[in-house]
Each structure stands twice: as C-alpha cells, then as structure tokens.
C-alpha positions in Angstrom: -23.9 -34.6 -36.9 -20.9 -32.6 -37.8 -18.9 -34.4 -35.4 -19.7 -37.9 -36.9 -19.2 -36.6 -40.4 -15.5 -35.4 -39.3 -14.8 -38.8 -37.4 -16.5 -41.0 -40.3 -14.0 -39.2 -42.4 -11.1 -39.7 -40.6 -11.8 -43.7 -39.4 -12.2 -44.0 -43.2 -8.7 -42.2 -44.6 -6.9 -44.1 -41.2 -7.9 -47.3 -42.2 -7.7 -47.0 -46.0 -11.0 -47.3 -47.2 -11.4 -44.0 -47.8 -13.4 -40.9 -46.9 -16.0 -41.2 -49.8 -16.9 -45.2 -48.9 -17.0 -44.9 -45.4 -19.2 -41.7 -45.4 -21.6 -43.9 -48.1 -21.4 -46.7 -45.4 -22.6 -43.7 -42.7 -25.5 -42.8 -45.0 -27.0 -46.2 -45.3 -27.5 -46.2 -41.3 -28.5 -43.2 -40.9 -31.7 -43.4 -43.2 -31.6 -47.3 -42.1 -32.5 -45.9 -38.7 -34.8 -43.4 -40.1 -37.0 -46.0 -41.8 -36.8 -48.8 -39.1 -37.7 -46.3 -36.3 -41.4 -45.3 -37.3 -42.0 -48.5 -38.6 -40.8 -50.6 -35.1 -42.9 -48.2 -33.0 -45.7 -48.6 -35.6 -45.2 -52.7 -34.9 -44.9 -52.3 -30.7 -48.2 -49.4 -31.0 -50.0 -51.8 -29.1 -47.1 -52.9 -26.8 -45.1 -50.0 -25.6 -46.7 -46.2 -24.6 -44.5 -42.9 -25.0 -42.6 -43.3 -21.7 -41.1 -46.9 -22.5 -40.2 -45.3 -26.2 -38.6 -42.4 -25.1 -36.7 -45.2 -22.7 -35.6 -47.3 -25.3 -34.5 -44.4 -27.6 -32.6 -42.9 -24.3 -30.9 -46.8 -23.6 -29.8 -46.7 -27.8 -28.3 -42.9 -27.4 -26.2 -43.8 -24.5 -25.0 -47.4 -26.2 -24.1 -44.9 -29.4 -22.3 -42.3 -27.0 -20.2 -45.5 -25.8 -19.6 -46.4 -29.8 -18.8 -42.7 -30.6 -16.3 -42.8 -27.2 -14.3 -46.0 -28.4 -14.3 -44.9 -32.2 -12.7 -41.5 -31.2 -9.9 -43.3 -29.0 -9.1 -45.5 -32.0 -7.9 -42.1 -34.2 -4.8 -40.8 -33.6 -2.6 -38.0 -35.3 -3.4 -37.6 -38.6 -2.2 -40.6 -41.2 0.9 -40.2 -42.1 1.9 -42.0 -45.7 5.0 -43.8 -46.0 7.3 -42.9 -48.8 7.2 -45.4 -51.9 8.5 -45.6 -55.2 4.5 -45.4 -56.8 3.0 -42.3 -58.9 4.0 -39.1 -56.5 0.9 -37.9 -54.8 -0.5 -34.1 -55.7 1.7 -32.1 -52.4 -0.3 -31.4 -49.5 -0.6 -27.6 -50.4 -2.9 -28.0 -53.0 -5.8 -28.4 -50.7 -4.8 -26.0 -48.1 -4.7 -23.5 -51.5 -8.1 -24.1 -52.0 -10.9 -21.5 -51.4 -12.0 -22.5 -48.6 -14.7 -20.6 -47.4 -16.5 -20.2 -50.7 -15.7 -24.0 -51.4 -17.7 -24.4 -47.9 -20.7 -22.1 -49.3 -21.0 -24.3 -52.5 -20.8 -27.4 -50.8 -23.5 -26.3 -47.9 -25.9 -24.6 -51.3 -25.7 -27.9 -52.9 -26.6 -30.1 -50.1 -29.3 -27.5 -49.0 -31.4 -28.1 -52.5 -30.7 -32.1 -52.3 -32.4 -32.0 -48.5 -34.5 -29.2 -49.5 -36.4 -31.5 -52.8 -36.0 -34.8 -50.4 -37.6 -32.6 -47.5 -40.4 -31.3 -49.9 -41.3 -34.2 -51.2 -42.5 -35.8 -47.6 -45.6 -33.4 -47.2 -46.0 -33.1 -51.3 -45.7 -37.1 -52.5 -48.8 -37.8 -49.7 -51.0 -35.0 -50.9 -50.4 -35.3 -54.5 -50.5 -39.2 -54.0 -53.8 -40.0 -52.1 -55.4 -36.5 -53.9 -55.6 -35.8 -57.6 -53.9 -39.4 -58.5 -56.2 -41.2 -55.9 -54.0 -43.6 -54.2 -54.6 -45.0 -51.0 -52.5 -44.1 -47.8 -51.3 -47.4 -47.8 -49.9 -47.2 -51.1 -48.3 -44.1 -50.8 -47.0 -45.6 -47.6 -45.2 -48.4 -49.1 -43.9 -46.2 -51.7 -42.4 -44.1 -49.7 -41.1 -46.7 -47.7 -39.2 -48.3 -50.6 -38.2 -44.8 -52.2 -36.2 -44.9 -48.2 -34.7 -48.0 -48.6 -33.9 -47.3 -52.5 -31.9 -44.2 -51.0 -30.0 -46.4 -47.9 -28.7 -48.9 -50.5 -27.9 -46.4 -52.8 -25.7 -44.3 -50.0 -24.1 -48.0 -49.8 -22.6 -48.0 -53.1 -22.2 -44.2 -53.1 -18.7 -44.7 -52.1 -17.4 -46.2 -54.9 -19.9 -44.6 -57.3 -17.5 -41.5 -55.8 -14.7 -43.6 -56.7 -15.2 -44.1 -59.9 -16.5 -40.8 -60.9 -13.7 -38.5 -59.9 -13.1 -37.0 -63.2 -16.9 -36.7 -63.3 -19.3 -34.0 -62.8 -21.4 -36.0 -60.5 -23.6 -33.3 -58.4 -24.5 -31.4 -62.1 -25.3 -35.3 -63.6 -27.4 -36.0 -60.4 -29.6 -32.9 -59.9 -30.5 -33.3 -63.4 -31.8 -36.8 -63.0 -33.6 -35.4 -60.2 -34.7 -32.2 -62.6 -36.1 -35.2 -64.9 -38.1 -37.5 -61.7 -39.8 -34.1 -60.9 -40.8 -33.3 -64.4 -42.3 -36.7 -64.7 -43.5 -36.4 -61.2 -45.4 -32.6 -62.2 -46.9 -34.2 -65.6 -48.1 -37.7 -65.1 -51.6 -38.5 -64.2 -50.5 -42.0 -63.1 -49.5 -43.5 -59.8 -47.2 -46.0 -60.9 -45.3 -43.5 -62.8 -45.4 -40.7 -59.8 -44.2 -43.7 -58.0 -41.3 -45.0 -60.1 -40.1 -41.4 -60.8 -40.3 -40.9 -56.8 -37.9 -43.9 -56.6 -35.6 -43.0 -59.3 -34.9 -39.1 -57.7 -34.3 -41.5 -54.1 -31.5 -43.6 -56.1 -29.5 -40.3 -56.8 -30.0 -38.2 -53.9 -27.1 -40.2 -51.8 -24.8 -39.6 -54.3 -24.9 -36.1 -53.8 -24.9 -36.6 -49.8 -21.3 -38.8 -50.3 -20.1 -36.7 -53.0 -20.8 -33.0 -50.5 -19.4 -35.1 -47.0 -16.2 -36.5 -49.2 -15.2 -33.2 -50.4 -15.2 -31.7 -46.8 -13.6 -34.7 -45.1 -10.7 -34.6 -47.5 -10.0 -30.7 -46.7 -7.4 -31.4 -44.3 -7.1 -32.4 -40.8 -7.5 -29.1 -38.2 -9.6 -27.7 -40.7 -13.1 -30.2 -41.2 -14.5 -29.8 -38.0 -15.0 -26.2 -39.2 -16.2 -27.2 -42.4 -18.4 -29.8 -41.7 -20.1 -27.0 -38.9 -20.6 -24.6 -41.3 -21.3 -26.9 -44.1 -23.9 -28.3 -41.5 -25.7 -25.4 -40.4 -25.7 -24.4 -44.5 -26.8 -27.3 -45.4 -29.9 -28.6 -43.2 -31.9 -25.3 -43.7 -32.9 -27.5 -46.8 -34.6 -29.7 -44.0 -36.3 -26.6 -42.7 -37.5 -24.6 -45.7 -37.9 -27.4 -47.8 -41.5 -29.0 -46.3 -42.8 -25.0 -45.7 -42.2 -24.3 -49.2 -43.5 -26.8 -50.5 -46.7 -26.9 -48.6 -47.4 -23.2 -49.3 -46.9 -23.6 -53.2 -48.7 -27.3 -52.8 -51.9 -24.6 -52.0 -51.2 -22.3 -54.6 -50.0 -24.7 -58.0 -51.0 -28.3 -57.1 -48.6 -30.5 -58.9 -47.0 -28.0 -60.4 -45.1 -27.7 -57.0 -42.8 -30.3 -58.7 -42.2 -28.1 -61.7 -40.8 -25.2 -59.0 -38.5 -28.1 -57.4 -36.9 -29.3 -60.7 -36.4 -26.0 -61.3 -34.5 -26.2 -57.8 -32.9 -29.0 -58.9 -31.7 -27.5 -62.4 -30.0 -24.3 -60.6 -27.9 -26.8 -58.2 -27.2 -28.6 -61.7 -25.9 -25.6 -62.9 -23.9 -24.2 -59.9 -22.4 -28.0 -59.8 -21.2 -28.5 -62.9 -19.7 -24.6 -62.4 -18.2 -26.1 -59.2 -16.6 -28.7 -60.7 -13.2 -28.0 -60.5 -13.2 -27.1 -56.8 -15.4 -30.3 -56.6 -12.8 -32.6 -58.1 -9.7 -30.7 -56.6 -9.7 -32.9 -53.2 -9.8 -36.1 -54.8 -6.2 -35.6 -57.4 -4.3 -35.9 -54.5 -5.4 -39.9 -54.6 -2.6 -41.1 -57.4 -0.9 -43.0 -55.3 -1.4 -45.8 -52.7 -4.1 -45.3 -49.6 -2.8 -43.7 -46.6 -1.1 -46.0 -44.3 -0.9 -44.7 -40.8 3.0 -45.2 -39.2 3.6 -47.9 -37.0 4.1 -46.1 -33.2 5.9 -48.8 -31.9 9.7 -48.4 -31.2 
C-alpha cells in the first residue's frame, strides 16, 4: 500500500490533477473493492467454492500487477514546472525544511485514530446494533453497507474538499464531527439514530485519509517512499488495535465504548488542529499554475 500511495501521488502531480484528488480518486476504489468483494462472493455462495475464489482473486492480483507495471513506466523524473510570469511559487526548500520525521509521527497518529474508530466500529456497530437496540442482522447489514459506500463517495470528493480547505483546519474540524456521531452513537436508544450518526462519522473519515496521504505525497520526490513506509506501518496499527479494544471495553461498558472512542476522536482533534501549521505547510507551495512536466523531445 505504500507503494501505491507514493505512485498515486506522483501520477496525480505529473498529470496536474494533483496529489490530494487523485489520492481521493484512490480511496473510492479501494473501499469500492472492499464493499463489492464480500458482497459478490455472498451473490456466487452457491456458485463458486474457496478454490475458484482464491482463483479469481489470484487472476484480479496479477491483472493489477500488470496496471501497477504500465502506471510505473508512465512516471518519469520528477515534474519539472516551466517558468511563467504567474504568482511565484513558495521555493522548493520550504518543504525540505520541514520537520520531517515528527511531521511523519503526526501524520501516522492521526491516521491510526481515524482507522482505529472505523476499525472499532466493525465489531461494536453489530453488537450494539442487533443487542440493546434490537435490530435485525439484516438491518445492521444494510447499514453498514451504505455507511461503506457513504465513505467511497465521500473519498471521491475528498480531493477537492482538500482543495478548498487549505487554509482550513480540516483533520481538527473532522475528528470532531466524528467526536459528535459517537456521542450520539453512545446516548441514543434508537436505531435510526445509531444508524444516521454511523453514516454521518463514514462521510468524514475520507477526508482525513486524503488530507494524511496528500500531505506525505507532497513532501518531495526521493523522500515519500520513506514516508509513506513509516506513515504506513504508524498508521494501520489503528486497523489492529482498534477491533481488540473495542471488543474488550464492548464487555466491560456496553455502549459506552462509543464514549471512550469520541474521546479518541477528541485527542486527534486536538493534536490536529495543534498540527496545523505543519499540516498546511505542503499545500502554500500551490500559488501558481499545476506542474507541467517538460517536453523530452529534442
């Protein structure tokens, strides 16, 4: 995942779309492929058995290895901008000034609480769900099916949410909304509400995931496949320690598991919003015109 992170990064500033939307775009198919996964093998159950799954899965990897191949022989040298007469560009050392490592920390700390509420929510939003508010499992399957495809549409527009936000403490605005959805989550007694705040928390968490990936892919080339490792192996303990948490606590406080996760959600508010300016520092470079990558021939 690192990898694709650093070449959806550098596709995006090569052909002037930009980091931030292409890594939104990326987003939407990954959790695209993470919803319509379960649910075609749920469809074939009756049709397929494991050994013709794990087939089809092995015939998709090598047709991505084959997209990954051609997408890597399309990059080049790093874009090159071509002088113009519009509004002078930040210089290149202001990023290579930045605090790297402890800007890499942040980032990874962030993204661990976003994956850490989304990962604790999978084992809690079924067991509060079909337990003390007494929905069925195939209501809390839909749900959570449409909380998924809330967050792939949502990583769609991320992009430009990014863009339009720069001057904008996004990741402190965003775990706050999330703070809120698990508040209402903790005190309602009602499905539809548990259900709407769900939805609401899955419309904000890609914003974070563009914001954290944009950041990194705009630290400068030679330096974001270290970042985007680090960031990486930072980041998805959330995946890890998020569900085992959660399940423990689920034993110990019931709902008001949700209460410990906005509380999650309010220290990543707080460390983003103290973050800020690092957050913002990659994106002041952009006062001029996209990159536009040198003609090679003679």
């Amino acid at each position: 995942m690192p990898a694709l992170y650093r070449l959806t990064a550098q596709l995006g500033t090569e052909s002037g779309h930009g980091s931030d939307r292409t890594l939104g775009w990326f987003g939407t198919a990954a959790v695209a492929g993470m919803t319509v996964g379960p649910g075609l093998i749920a469809a074939l159950s009756g049709v397929i058995d494991f050994r013709s799954a794990f087939a089809g899965g092995a015939v998709l990897t090598v047709l991505a290895t084959v997209l990954v191949a051609l997408a890597f022989r399309r990059t080049g040298r790093p874009a090159q901008r071509r002088p113009s007469g519009d509004a002078p560009r930040a210089p290149a050392e202001r990023l290579s000034r930045l605090p790297l490592i402890p800007l890499v920390v942040v980032l990874g700390l962030l993204d661990l609480a976003n994956n850490a509420v989304y990962a604790a929510l999978e084992p809690l939003f079924p067991l509060h769900g079909t337990g003390p508010l007494g929905a069925g499992e195939r209501a809390v399957s839909l749900s959570f099916f449409a909380g998924l495809a809330v967050f792939a549409a949502f990583s769609w527009v991320g992009g430009r949410v990014m863009h339009l936000s720069r001057r904008f403490p996004l990741a402190a605005a965003v775990f706050a909304v999330q703070a809120a959805a698990l508040a209402v989550a903790w005190l309602t007694g009602a499905y539809g509400v548990f259900t709407a705040a769900f939805i609401g928390l899955m419309a904000v968490q890609p914003l974070v995931y563009v914001n954290m990936r944009a950041v990194i892919g705009r630290l400068g080339e030679g330096r974001q496949g270290w970042a985007f490792g680090w960031f990486g192996l930072i980041s998805d303990l959330g995946w890890v320690a998020g569900p085992l948490v959660a399940t423990a606590a689920y034993q110990v406080f019931g709902g008001g598991s949700f209460a410990l996760l906005a509380v999650v959600a309010l220290a990543a508010s707080a460390l983003g919003a103290a973050a800020f300016p690092w957050l913002r520092a990659p994106f002041l470079q952009d006062s001029g015109p996209p990159p536009v990558r040198e003609s090679t021939s003679a």
